[in-house]
C-alpha positions as a Python dict, from the first residue, in 0.01 Angstrom:
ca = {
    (1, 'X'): (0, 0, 0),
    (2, 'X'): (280, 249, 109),
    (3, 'X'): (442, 152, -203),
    (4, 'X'): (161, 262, -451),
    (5, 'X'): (112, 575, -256),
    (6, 'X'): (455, 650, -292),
    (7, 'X'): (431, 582, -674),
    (8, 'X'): (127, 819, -733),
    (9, 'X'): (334, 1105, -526),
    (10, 'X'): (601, 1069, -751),
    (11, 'X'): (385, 1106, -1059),
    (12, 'X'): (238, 1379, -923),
    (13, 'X'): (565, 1602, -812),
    (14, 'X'): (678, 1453, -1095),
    (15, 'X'): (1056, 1379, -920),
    (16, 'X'): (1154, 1090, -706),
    (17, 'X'): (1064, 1062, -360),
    (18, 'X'): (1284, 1264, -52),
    (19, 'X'): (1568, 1045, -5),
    (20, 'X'): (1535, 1119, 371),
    (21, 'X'): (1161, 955, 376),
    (22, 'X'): (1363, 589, 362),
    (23, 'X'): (1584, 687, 603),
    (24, 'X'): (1349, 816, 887),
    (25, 'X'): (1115, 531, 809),
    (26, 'X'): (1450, 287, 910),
    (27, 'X'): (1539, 417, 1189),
    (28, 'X'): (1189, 467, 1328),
    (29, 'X'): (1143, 40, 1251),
    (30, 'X'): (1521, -27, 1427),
    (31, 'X'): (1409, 154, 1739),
    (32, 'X'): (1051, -14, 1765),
    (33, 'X'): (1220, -357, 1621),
    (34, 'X'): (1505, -250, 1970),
    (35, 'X'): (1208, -211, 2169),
    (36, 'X'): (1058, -523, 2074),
    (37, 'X'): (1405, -731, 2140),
    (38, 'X'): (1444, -562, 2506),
    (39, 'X'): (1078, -648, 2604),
    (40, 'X'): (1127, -1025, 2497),
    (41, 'X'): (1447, -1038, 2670),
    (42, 'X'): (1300, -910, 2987),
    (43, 'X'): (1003, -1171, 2954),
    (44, 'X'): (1277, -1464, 2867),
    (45, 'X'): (1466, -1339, 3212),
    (46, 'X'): (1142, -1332, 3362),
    (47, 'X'): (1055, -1661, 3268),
    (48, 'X'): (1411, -1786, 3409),
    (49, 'X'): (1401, -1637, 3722),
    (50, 'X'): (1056, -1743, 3792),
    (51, 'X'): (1126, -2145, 3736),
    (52, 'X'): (1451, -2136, 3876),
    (53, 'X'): (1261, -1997, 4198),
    (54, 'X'): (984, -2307, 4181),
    (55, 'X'): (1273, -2538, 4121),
    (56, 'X'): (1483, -2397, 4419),
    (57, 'X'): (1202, -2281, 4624),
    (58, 'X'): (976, -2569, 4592),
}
């Protein structure tokens, strides 16, 4: 979809697209795909800590 809207701007400006739009569109997916990997790694320590303590604890 983001594709074909991209297409019809440039047809209508009539020049390529910004070449910072790609850019900020990256970094805006690394921080949320950053975000992502931190919250599973807190739920995977999470998950550790809480069956090591019903192993240990009993």
């Amino acid at each position: 979809m983001s594709e074909l809207v991209m297409n019809e701007n440039e047809k209508q400006n009539g020049e390529a697209a910004d070449d910072r739009q790609p850019s900020e569109m990256h970094r805006r997916q690394r921080g949320k795909n950053i975000a992502v990997a931190v919250v599973l790694f807190g739920m995977v320590v999470l998950f550790y800590v809480v069956a090591i303590v019903k192993i240990g604890g009993g």
